[in-house]
N, C-alpha and C positions, 0 to 999 in steps of 0.2 A: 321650844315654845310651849309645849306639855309640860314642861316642870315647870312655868311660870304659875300655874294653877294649882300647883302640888299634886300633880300626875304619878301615880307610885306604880301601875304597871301600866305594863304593851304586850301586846298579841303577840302573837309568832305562830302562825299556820304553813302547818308543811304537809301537804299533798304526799298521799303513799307512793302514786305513781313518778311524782318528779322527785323523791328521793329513792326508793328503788328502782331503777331504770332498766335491770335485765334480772331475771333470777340471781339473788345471792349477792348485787352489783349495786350498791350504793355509793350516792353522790349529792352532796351540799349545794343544794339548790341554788345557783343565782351568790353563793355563799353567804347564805342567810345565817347560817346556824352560827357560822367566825363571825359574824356580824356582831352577835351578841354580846361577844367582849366587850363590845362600847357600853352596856349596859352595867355590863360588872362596875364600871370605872364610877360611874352615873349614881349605881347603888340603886338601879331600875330594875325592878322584878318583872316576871314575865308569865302569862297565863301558857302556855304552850298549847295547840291544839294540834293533834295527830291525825288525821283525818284519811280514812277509808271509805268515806261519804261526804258529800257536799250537797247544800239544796239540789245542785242541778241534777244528780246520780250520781254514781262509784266513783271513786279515785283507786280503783284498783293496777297493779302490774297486768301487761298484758299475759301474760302467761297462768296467770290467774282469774279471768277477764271471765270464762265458763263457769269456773265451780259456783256453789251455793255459797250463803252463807257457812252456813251445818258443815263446810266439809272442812277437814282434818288437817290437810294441808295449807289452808288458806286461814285459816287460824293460826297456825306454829307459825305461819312467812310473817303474819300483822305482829305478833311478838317477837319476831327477827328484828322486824325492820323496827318496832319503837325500842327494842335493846341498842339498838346502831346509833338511831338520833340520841337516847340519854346519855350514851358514853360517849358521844361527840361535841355533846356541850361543854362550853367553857365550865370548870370545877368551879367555881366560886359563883357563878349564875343563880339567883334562886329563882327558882319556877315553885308561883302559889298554887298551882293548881294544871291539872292536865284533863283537856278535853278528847273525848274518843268521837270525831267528827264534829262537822255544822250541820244545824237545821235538818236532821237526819227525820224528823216526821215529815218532812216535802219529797228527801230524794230515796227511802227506802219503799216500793210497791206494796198496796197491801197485803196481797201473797207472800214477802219476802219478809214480812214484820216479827213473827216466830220466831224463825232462825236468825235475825240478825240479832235479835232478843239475845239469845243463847250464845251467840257471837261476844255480842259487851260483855254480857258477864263473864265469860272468861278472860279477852280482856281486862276487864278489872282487875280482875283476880289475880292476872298477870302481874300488874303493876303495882298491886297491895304485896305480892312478892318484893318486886326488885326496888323499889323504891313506898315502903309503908306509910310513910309520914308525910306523904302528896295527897290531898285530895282530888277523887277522878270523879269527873261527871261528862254528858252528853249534852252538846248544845242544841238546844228544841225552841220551839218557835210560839209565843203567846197569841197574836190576833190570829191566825190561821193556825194554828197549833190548840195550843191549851186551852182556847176558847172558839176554837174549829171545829173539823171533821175529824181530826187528829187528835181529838182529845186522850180519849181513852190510850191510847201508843204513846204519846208524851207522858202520862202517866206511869205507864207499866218501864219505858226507859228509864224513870228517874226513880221508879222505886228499888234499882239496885246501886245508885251511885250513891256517892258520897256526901255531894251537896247538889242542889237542883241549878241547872244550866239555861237559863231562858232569852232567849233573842225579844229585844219589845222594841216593836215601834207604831206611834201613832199613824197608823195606815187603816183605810178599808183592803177590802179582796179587789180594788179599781187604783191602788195607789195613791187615792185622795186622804188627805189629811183631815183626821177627824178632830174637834173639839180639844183643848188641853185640858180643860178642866174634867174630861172623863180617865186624865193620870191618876186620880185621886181612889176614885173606884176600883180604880183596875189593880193598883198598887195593893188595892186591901183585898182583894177578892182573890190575886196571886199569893199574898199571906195566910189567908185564909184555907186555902186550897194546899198549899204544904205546911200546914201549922205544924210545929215545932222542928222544921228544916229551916237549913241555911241555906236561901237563896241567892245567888249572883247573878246581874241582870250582865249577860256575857256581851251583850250589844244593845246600846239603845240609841237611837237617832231619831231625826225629824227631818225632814228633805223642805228647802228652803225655798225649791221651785214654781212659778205662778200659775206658768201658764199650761200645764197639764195636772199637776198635782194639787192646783188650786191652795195655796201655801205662801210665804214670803218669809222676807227675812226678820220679821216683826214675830209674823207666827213661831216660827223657830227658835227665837229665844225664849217665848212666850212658855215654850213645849220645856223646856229647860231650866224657867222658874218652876212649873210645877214639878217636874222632878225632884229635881234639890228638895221644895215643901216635903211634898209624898214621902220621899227618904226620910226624913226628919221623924217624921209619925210612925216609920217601920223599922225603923234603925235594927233593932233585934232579929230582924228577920233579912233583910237584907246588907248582905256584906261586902260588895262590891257592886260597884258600876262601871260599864266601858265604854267611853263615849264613842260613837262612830259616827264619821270620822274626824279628824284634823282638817283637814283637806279636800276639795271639791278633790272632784276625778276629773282630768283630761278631756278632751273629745276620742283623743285615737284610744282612749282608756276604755272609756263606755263603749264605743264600739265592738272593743275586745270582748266585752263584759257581754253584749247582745248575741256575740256567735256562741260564747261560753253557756250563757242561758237559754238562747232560741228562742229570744223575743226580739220582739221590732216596738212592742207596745211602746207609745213615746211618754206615759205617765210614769212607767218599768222605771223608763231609758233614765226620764227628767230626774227619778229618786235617786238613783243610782249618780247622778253628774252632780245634784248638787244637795247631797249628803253630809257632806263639810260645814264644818262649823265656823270655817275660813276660806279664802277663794283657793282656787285652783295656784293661784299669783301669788298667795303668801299674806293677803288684804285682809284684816278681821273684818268678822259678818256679827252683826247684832249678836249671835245667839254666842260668841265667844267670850264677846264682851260681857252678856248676862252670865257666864259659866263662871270664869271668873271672880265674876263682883258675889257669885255666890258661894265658891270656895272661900275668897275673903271672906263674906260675913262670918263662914264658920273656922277663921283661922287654921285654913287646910292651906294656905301658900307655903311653897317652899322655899326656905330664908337662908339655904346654904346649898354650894353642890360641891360634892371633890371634885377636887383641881388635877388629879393626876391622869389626863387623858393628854 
């Protein structure tokens, strides 16, 4: 349904902990990673994201669960364990790019911001070894992030990566959906602010929910014309966009999602359930239909797929 729109990648987030499962004892999650094949067939790229961090805190091994960032061995196991997932991917897979965590300005403390500093970069460094020709960046977060408290630390993150990695969605710090027509600003003001980087907006969405997020499903496509515009005027600066999601979430979903986070807030909850650009059921929502009509106007459908699947 993504390639009707000329969709050219998909995510793929793999939790340190649920592929390291015991010292040295790796294991394909849910068999995500054989999954990918499908994609080879498809000729769908993939952003990979590696993740040692997630907004909520660590994805660490429990064996590792104590040490600092700084320490020595927990460093060497995070380049074990992304040597494991790269030689486990399908060979013919192309991955545009590899993220080292999500939203790491929410779930890194700010005592721990140094060393986990010193952490990426070796990281990087790691994977400018074993794989050169990948761009690596940190996904970080723009309304509570880059135009947050967190500013300055989304900054010092991406002044060692490769390309700058930003989460954006039109939310306040309550969930509520703010104006669309402030995409325009904020689009130039994130240009502005890495001028002459190449930015990838790693996530962008608009929660389509009424009755705590004050939102609809008008608003939401609304949210999605201006995207598209704003892109048009930044084109140089911005090189990807990743719509989130496809898909409403479940109820038993969001639920999961509430124990994962340790909230009950119902505005949280409502973003999170109805974040899809389509229902839960598979039903297009306005803002699909508007994604769409705006890929077509710029001749981004995709008008052939291999057949060999």
């Amino acid at each position: 349904e993504a390639r009707t729109a000329g969709a050219q990648v998909s995510e793929l987030f793999l939790a340190w902990d649920a592929v390291e499962t015991a010292q040295g004892v790796y294991e394909d999650p849910d068999g995500l990673i054989a999954a990918t094949s499908f994609y080879v067939t498809q000729a769908q790229k993939v952003l990979l994201v590696l993740a040692p961090m997630d907004t909520a805190g660590p994805l660490l091994p429990a064996y590792l669960a104590d040490l600092g960032w700084d320490a020595r061995d927990l460093n060497f196991a995070f380049y074990d364990f992304m040597d494991w997932v790269l030689g486990a991917l399908p060979e013919s897979l192309e991955v545009v790019g590899i993220s080292i965590g999500n939203e790491v300005n929410l779930g890194v403390p700010e005592d721990e911001r140094e060393a986990f500093l010193a952490f990426l970069n070796g990281a990087i460094s790691h994977l400018h070894g074993v794989w050169p020709d990948t761009p690596v960046g940190t996904k970080t977060t723009v309304a509570d992030g880059l135009f947050g408290t967190s500013a300055n630390f989304v900054r010092a993150v991406n002044d060692s990566t490769d390309v700058v990695m930003l989460n954006y969605y039109l939310l306040d710090d309550q969930f509520q959906v703010r104006p669309s027509l402030n995409v325009h600003n904020e689009f130039s003001t994130i240009a502005g602010e890495f001028s002459g980087r190449e930015v990838w907006l790693t996530e962008v969405g608009c929660p389509s929910g009424s009755e705590y997020c004050g939102s609809s499903e008008d608003k939401q496509a609304g949210f999605f014309h201006e995207v598209f515009t704003a892109w048009d005027s930044q084109r140089a600066t911005f090189k990807l966009v990743n719509i989130n999601w496809l898909h409403d979430a479940s109820s038993a979903q969001v639920a999961e999602w509430a124990q994962y986070y340790g909230s009950t807030q119902p505005a949280f909850l409502e973003f999170l359930g109805t974040l899809g650009v389509r229902t839960h059921a598979g039903e297009d929502k306005n803002a699909w239909l508007q994604i769409k009509t705006e890929a077509g106007a710029r001749g981004w459908h995709q008008v052939s797929y291999p057949t060999n699947h």
